[in-house]
C-alpha positions in Angstrom: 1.8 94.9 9.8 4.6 96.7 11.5 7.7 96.9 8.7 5.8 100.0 6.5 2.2 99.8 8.1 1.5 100.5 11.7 -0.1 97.2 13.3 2.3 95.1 15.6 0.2 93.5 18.5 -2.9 95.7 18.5 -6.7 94.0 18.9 -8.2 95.6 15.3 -6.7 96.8 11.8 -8.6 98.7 9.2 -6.7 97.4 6.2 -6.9 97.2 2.2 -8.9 93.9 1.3 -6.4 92.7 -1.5 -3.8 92.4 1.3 -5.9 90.1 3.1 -6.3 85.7 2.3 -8.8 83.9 4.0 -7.6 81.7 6.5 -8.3 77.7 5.3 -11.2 76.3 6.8 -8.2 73.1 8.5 -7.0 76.5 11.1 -8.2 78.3 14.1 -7.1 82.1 14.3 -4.9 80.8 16.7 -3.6 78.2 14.5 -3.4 81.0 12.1 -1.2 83.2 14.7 0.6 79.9 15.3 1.7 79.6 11.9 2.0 83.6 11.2 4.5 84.7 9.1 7.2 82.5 10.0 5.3 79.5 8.6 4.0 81.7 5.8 7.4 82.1 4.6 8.2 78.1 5.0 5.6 77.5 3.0 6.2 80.1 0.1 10.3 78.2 0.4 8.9 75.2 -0.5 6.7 76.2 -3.3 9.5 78.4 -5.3 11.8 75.1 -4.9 9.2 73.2 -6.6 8.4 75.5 -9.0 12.0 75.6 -9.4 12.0 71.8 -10.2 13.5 69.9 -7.1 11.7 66.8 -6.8 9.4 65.9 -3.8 12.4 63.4 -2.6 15.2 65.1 -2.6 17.9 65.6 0.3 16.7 69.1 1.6 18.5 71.1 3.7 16.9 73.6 6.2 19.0 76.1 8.5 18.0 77.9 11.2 15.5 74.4 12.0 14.8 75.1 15.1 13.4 78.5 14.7 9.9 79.6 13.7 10.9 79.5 9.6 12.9 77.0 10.5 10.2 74.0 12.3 7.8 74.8 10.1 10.0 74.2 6.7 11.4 70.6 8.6 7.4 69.5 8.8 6.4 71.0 5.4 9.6 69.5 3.9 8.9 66.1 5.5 5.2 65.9 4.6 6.4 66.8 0.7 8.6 63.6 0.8 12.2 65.6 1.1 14.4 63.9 3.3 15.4 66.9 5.7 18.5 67.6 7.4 18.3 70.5 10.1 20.9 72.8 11.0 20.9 73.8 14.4 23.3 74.9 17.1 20.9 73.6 19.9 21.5 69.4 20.3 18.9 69.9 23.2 16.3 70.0 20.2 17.1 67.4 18.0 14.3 64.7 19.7 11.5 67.8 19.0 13.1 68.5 14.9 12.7 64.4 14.7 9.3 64.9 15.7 8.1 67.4 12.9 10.1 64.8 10.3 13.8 65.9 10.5 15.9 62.8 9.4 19.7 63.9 10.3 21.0 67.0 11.4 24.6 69.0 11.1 26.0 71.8 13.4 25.3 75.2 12.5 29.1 75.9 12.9 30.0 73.2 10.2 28.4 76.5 8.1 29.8 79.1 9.5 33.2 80.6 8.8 35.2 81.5 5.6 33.0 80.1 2.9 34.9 78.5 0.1 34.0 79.0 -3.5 33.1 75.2 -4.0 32.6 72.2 -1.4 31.9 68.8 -1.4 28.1 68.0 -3.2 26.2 67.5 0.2 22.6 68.2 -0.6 19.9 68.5 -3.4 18.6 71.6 -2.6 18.0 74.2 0.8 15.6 76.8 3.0 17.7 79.2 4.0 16.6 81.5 7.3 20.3 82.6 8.2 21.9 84.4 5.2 26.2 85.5 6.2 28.6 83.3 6.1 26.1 80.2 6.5 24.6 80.9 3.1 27.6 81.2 1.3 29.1 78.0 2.7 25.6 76.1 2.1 25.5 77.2 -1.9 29.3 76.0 -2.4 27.6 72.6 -1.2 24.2 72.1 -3.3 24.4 69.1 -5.5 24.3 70.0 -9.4 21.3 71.7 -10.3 20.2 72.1 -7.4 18.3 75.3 -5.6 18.5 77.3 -2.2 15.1 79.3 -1.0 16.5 82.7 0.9 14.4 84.4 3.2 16.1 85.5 6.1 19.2 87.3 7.7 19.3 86.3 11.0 23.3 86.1 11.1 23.8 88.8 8.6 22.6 90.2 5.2 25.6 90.4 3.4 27.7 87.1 1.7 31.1 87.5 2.7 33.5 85.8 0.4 31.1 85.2 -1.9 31.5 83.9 -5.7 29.6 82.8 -8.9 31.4 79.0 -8.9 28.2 77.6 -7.7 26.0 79.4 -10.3 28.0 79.1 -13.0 30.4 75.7 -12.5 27.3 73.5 -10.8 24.0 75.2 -12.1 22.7 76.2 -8.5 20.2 78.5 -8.1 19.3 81.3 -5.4 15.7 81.9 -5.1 14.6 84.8 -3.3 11.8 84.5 -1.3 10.0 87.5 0.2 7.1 87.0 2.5 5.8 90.7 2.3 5.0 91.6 -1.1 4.0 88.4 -2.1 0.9 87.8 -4.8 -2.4 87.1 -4.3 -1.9 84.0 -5.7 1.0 82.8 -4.1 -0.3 83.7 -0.7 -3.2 81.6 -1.4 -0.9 78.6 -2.7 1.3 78.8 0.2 -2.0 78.6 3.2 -2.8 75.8 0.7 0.3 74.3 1.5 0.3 74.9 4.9 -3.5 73.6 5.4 -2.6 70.1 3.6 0.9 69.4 4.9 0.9 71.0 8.4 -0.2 68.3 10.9 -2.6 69.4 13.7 0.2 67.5 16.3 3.4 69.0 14.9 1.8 72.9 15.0 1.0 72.3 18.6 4.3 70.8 19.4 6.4 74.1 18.2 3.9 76.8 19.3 3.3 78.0 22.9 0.7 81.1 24.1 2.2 83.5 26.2 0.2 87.0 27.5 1.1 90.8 25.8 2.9 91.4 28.8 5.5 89.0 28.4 6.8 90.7 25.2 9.8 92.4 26.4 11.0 89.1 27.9 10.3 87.1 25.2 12.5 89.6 22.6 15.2 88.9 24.8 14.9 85.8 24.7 14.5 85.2 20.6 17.3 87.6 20.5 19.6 85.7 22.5 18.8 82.0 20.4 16.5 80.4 23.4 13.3 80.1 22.0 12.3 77.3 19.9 9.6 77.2 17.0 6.7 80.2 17.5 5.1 82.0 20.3 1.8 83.3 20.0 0.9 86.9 22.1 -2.3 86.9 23.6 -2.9 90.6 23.1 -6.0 90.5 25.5 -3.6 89.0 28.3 
C-alpha cells in the first residue's frame, strides 16, 4: 500500500487476495502493525542469508540497528544464534539494542566515507538498511564467503567508489532483498520467522502507538534520525 497502490493510513482496503498472508496466530493486528513492513523485511534478510548458507552462529552485522529494519534484524539475528553487532550513530541506545540481543556495537561513521576496495575481514556476514557509502565500506569488510542482505537506502541508493574486489578476490555476496514483490511463499516463511523468533517483550520494547494526527510530527522526526524502532498510527485516533 502506498508505493504503486493507493492505501497509506486509511481504515479499509479492497485488495487482490494473493497479495494478502494471514497474520500467525502468536500476533495481534497490532503486533502485526508493530512489526509492519520494517520487520517484514528483517525477516526476509535473515532468511536469504541462510538460504545463502551463513551459519546460525556467525558474527552478523546489522546497520541502521536502531531503526525499524534495523531492531527487528538485532532480535531475529540474536534468536537465530548470530552474534550481532549494531551499527548505530545514537550511543543513547545501545542499553535498548542490548536488550533485543545486540552483543557489541561500532559507530556508523567508522562506515561512512570513501570506501576502499578491500578492508580488514571484520564480519561473517550483514543486513544492510543504509545502502551509500556505508554499504560499500561494510562489503570491503565481510569475511571470505561471506554475504550482505540489501534492502534499504536510507543514506543513498547509489555505491560510490564501488568495485568487484569483494566479489571476486573474497567470494562475498550481495543479496538483494525486496520486501514488495516478494512470493507467496517467502512472505509466508518470513511471518514464520517472525512468529517463532520475535519475543513478545522485545516487540513491545521498540514499538510505541501514537494517534493519526501525529503523523506530520512524527515524519519529521524519522526524517531527522530521532525515532527509534517502529511507531504504530492509530488511524481511528
Amino acid at each position: 500500500m502506498s508505493e504503486t497502490q493507493s492505501g497509506g493510513y486509511t481504515r479499509r482496503q479492497r485488495v487482490k487476495p494473493e497479495w494478502l498472508v494471514r497474520i500467525p496466530d502468536a500476533f495481534s493486528t497490532r503486533d502485526a502493525m508493530a512489526i509492519g513492513t520494517a520487520g517484514y523485511t528483517s525477516a526476509l534478510c535473515l532468511d536469504a542469508l541462510e538460504r545463502y548458507g551463513i551459519a546460525s552462529d556467525a558474527e552478523l552485522l546489522v546497520t541502521g540497528a536502531a531503526g525499524g529494519v534495523g531492531s527487528i534484524a538485532v532480535a531475529l539475528a540474536a534468536a537465530a544464534g548470530h552474534t550481532v553487532v549494531a551499527a548505530t550513530g545514537r550511543p543513547e541506545t545501545h542499553d535498548f539494542l542490548s536488550e533485543l540481543g545486540a552483543s557489541s556495537f561500532v559507530d556508523r561513521a567508522e562506515l561512512q566515507g570513501k570506501g576502499r576496495p578491500l578492508g580488514k575481514e571484520r564480519w561473517d556476514a550483514a543486513v544492510d538498511a543504509v545502502g551509500g557509502s556505508t554499504l560499500v565500506n561494510v562489503l570491503s569488510q565481510i569475511r571470505y564467503g561471506g554475504a550482505v542482505a540489501a534492502c534499504g537506502l536510507t543514506e543513498s541508493p547509489s555505491m560510490p567508489d564501488a568495485t568487484v574486489m569483494p566479489h571476486i578476490l573474497r567470494g562475498v555476496a550481495l543479496l538483494g532483498v525486496d520486501s514488495v514483490m516478494a512470493p507467496a511463499p517467502l512472505r509466508r516463511s518470513a511471518w514464520d520467522r517472525l512468529a517463532r523468533d520475535l519475543p513478545a517483550s522485545a516487540l513491545d520494547s521498540l514499538s510505541r502507538v501514537e494517534p493519526l494526527s501525529d503523523v506530520p510530527r512524527l515524519a519529521e522526526e524519522i526524517l531527522a534520525g530521532k525515532v527509534r524502532g517502529r511507531v504504530v498510527v492509530d488511524v481511528t485516533a
